[in-house]
C-alpha positions as CSV (number, residue, x, y, z in Angstrom):
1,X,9.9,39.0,13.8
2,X,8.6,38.0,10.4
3,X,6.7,35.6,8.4
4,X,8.8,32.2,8.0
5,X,11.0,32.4,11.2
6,X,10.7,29.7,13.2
7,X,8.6,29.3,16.4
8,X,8.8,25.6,17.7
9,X,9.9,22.3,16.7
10,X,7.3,19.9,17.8
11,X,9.3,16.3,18.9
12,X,7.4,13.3,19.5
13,X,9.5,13.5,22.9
14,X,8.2,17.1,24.3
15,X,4.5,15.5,23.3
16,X,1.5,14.6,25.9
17,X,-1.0,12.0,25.6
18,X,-4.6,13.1,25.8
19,X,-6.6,10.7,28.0
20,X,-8.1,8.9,25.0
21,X,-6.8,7.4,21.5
22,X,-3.0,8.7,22.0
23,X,-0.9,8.4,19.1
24,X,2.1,6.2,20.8
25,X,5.8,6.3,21.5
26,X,7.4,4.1,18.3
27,X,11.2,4.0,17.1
28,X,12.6,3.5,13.7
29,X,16.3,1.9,13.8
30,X,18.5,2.8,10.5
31,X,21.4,0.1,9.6
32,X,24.0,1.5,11.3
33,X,25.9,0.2,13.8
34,X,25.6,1.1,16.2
35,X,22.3,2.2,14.4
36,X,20.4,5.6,15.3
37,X,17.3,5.3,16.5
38,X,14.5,7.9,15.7
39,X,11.6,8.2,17.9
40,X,8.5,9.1,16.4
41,X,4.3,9.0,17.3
42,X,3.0,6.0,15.6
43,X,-0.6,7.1,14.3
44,X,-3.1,4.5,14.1
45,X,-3.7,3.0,10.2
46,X,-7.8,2.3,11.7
47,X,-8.3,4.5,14.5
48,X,-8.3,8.4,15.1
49,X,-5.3,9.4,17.5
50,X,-4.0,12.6,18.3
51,X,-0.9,14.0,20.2
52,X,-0.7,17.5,22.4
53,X,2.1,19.9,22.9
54,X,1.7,22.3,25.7
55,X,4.1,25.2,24.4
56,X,4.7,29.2,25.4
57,X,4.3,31.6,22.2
58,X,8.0,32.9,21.7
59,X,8.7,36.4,22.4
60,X,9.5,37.1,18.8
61,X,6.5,36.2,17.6
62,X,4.6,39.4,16.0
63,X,0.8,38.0,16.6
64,X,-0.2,39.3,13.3
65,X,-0.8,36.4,11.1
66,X,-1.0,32.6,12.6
67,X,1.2,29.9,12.4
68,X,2.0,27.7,9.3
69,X,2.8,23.8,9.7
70,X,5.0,20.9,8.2
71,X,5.2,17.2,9.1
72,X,7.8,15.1,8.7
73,X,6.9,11.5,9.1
74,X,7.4,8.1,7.5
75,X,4.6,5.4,6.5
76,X,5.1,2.0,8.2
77,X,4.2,0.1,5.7
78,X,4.0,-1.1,1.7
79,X,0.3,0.9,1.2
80,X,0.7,3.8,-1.5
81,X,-2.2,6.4,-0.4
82,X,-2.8,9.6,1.1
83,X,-2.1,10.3,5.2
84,X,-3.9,13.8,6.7
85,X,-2.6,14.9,9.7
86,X,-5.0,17.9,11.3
87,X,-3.8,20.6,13.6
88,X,-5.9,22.5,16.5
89,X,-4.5,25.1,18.5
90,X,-6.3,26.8,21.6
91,X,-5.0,29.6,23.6
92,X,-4.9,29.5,27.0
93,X,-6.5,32.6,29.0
94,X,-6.1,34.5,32.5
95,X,-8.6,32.6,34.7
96,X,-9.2,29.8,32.6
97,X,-10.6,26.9,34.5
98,X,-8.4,23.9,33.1
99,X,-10.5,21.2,34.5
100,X,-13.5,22.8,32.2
101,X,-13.8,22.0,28.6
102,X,-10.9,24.1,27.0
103,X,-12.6,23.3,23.4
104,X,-9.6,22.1,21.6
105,X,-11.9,19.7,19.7
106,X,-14.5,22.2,18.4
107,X,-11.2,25.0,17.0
108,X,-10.8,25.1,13.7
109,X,-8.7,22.5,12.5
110,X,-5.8,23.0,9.1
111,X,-5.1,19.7,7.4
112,X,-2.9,18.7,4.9
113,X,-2.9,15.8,2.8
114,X,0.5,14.2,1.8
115,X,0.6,11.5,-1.2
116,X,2.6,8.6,0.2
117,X,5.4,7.5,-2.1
118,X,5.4,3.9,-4.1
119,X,7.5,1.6,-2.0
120,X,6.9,3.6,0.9
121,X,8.3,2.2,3.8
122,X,10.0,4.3,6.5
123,X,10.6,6.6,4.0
124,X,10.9,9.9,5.1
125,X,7.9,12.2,4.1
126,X,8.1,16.1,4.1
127,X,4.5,17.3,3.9
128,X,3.7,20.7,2.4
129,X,2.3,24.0,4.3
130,X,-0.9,24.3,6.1
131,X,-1.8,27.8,7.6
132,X,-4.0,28.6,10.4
133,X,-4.8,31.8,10.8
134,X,-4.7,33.6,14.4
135,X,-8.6,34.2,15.0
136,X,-8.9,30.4,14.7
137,X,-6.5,29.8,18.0
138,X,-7.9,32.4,20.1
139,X,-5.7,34.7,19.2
140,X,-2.4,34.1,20.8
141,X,0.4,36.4,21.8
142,X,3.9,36.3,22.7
143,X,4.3,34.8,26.4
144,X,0.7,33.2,26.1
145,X,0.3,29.6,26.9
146,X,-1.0,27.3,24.0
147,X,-1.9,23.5,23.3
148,X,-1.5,22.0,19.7
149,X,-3.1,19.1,18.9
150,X,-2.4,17.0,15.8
151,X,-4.6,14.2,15.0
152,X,-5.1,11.9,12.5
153,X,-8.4,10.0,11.4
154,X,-8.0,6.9,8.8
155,X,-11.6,7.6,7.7
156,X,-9.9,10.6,5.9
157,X,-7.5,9.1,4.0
158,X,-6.7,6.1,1.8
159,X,-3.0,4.9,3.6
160,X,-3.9,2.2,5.9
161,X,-0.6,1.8,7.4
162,X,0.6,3.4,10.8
163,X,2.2,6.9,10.3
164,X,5.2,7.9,12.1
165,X,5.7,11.2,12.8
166,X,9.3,12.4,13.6
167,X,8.4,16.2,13.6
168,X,6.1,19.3,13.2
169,X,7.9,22.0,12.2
170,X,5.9,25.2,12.6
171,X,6.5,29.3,11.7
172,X,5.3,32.5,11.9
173,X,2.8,33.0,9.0
């Protein structure tokens, strides 16, 4: 394929916890009624948290360039700052002992950094682009077997509030 298709949709529902400092299952409810209900990953306003999707590279993918991320997510709260949101990806390999230490917390890590809006309040946040390039995630192919971690630590940005993620959208770079 090409640069910009799409290659996964990252829900908060196809997510997995890592043992430690998960970010956690939340819903926003609109005013309808009956209303919707969105489900999102409520990342910690004080403490680093992080979610994992364990995800098969498409077959359409070209594995010449990397992947390329967006976050949609909404601020629960009144603070106007800044919210980072990091990304990790490690590839998993033939013969890989999954017990061992797969180093998804050493990879090189994309952020982006997204200016909350005044009045900010579930209001729906589309970050810009962050690349990471293939060499940085082990250089995955179609059909190979990858975890993506996001994370987010407070100590790197100013928005104190919980942020809500609804989605990472991520394409072929």
């Amino acid at each position: 394929m090409a640069s910009g298709d799409t290659l996964f949709v990252l829900a908060p529902e196809s997510s997995k916890p890592p043992s430690a400092n998960p970010a956690t299952f939340d819903t926003i409810a609109d005013a309808s009624t009956p209303n919707t209900e969105f489900l999102v990953l409520d990342f910690d306003g004080a403490t680093a948290e992080h979610a994992d999707w364990l995800v098969t590279v498409p077959s359409h993918y070209a594995g010449t360039t990397g992947f390329t991320f967006s976050y949609k997510y909404a601020p629960d709260g009144a603070t106007a700052g800044t919210v980072k949101f990091d990304v990790r990806v490690v590839t998993l390999a033939d013969l890989d002992i999954l017990t061992a230490d797969l180093g998804i917390d050493t990879q090189t890590a994309a952020s982006v950094t997204d200016t909350v809006p005044a009045t900010p309040t579930n209001k729906l946040n589309v970050t810009s682009t962050v690349a990471l390039a293939k060499a940085n995630m082990g250089t995955p192919a179609a059909g190979d077997r990858i975890i993506i971690r996001v994370s987010r630590d407070p100590a790197t940005d100013t928005d104190t509030d919980d942020a809500q993620l609804l989605e990472v959208y991520v394409t072929e770079t």
